[in-house]
C-alpha positions as CSV (number, residue, x, y, z in Angstrom):
1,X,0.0,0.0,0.0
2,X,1.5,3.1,-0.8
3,X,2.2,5.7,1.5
4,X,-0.4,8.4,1.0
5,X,-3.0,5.8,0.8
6,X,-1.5,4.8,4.2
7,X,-2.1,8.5,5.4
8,X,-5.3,8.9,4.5
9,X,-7.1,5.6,5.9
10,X,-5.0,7.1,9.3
11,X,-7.3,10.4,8.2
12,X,-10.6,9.1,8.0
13,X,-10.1,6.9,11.2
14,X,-9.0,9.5,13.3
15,X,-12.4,11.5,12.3
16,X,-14.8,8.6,12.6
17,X,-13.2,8.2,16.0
18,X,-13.4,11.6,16.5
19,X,-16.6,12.2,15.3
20,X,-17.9,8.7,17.2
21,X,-16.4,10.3,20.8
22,X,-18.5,13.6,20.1
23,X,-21.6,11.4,19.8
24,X,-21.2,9.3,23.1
25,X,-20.5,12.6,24.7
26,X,-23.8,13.8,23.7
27,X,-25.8,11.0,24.4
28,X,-27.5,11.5,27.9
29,X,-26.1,8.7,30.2
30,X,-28.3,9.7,33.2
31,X,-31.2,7.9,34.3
32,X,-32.7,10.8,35.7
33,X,-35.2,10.8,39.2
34,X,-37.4,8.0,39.6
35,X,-40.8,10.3,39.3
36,X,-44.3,8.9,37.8
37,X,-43.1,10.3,34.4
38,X,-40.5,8.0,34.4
39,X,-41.8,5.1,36.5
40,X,-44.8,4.9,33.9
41,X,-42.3,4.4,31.2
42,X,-40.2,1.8,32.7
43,X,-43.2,0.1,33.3
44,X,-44.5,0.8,29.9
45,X,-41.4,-0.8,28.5
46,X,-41.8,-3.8,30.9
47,X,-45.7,-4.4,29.4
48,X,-44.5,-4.1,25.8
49,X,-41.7,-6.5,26.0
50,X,-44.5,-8.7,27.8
51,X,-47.1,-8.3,25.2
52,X,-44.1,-9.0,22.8
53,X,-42.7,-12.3,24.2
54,X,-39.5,-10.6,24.1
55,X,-37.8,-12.4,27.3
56,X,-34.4,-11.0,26.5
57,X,-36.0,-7.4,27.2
58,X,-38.0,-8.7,30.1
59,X,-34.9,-9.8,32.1
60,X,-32.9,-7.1,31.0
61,X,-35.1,-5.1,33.5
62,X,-33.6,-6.7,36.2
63,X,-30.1,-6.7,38.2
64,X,-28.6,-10.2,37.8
65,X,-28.8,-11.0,41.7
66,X,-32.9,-9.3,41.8
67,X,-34.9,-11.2,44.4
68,X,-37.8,-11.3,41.9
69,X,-40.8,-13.1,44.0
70,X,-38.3,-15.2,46.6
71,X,-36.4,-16.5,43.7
72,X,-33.4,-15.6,41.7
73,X,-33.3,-14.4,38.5
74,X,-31.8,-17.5,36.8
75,X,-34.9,-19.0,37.9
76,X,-37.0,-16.5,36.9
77,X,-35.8,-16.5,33.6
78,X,-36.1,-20.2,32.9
79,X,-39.9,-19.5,34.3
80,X,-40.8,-16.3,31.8
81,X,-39.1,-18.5,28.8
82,X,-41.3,-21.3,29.3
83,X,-44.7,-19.6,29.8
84,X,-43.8,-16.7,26.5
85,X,-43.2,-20.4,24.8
86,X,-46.5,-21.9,26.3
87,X,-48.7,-19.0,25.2
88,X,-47.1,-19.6,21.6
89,X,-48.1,-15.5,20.9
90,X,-51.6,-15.2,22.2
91,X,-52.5,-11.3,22.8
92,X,-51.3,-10.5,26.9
93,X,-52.8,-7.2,27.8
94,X,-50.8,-5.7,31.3
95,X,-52.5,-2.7,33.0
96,X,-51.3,-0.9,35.4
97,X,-52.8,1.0,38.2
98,X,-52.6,3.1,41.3
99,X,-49.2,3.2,40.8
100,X,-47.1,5.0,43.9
101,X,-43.1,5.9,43.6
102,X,-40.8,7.4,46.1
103,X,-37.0,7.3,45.7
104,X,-34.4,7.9,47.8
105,X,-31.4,8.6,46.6
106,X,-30.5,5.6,44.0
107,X,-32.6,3.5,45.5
108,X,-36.7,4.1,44.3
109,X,-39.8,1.7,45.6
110,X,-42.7,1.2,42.9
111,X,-46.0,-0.1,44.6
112,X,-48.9,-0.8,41.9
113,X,-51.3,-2.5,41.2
114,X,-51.3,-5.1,37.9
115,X,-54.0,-7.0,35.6
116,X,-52.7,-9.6,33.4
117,X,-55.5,-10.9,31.0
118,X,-55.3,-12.3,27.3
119,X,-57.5,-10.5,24.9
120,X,-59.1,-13.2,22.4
121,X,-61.6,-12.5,19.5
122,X,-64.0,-15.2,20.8
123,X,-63.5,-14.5,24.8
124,X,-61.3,-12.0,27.8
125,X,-59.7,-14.2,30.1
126,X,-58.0,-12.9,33.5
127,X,-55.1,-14.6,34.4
128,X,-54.7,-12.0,37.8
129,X,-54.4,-9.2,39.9
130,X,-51.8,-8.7,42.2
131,X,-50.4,-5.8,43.9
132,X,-46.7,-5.3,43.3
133,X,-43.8,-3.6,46.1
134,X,-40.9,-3.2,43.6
135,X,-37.4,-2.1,44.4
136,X,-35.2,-0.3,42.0
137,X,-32.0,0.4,41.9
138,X,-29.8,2.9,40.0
139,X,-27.0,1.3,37.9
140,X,-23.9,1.9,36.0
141,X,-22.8,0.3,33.0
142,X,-20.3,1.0,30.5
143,X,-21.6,0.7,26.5
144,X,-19.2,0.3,24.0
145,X,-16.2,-0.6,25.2
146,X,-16.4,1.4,27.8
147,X,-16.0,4.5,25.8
148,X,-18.8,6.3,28.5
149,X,-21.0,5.3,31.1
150,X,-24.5,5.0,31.4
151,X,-26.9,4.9,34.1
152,X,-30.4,2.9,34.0
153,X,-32.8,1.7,36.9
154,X,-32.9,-1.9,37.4
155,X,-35.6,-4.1,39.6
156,X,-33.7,-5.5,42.6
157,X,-36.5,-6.6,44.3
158,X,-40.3,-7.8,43.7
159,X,-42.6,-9.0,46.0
160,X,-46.4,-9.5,45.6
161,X,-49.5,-9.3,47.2
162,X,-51.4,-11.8,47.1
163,X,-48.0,-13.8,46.8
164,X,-47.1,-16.4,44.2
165,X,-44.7,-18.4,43.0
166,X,-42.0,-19.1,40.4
167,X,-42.3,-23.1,39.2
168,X,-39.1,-24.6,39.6
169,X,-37.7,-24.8,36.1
């Protein structure tokens, strides 16, 4: 390769790496206060990746060592995978309700109420109603390669009311 060919492919990779730093530093890396603005999303995202059968989203809500219903999350996860597989893409429909949020520093507790019913052409059927006490913690994680960091609330802890639990897997 010749030697101006050389200097500009060192060019153009010191400006996309340039360029790329500028863009991480722009992106907002904080996860902002728990309020009922943002607790209504993080729940909102929790519904859709419910409604979606998307387990990798669902768990990805969660710190790896959550107490999620007096179980881990390993066994959690082997418990969402088989029931998204067992309703093979029938319509879920999550509501929400009287939803209550105080944090305190990075910590913030989520107390709501939730319906969980499947929406079928020929009938409504309710699977429950439970009232959730859900622990969130703030977290840090670093993104590509660790060029920045990143903050995002995570559950450490759910416990329900009346309480249920997680079939071995």
């Amino acid at each position: 390769m010749r030697r101006s060919s050389c200097l500009t492919l060192s060019a153009a990779f010191i400006i996309l790496a340039g360029l790329g730093m500028l863009f991480a530093l722009t992106l907002d890396r904080s996860a902002g206060p728990m309020n009922d603005v943002t607790a209504k999303a993080f729940l909102d995202s929790g519904r859709k990746a419910l409604e979606a059968g998307d387990t990798g989203a669902i768990m990805s809500l969660f710190m790896p060592n959550a107490r999620v219903l007096g179980t881990s999350t390993e066994q959690l996860s082997g418990a969402v995978q088989t029931a998204v597989h067992e309703m093979q893409g029938r319509p879920l429909a999550v509501d929400f309700s009287k939803l209550s949020v105080k944090q305190d520093g990075a910590t913030a507790h989520l107390v709501f109420d939730i319906d969980l019913n499947e929406n079928r052409k020929d009938a409504g059927i309710h699977y429950f109603t439970s009232h959730f006490n859900v622990t969130l913690e703030r977290v840090e994680s670093s993104p590509w390669l660790g060029l920045y960091r990143s903050q995002s609330w995570k559950i450490n802890h759910l416990d329900a009311d009346p309480p249920f639990e997680i079939p071995e897997q």
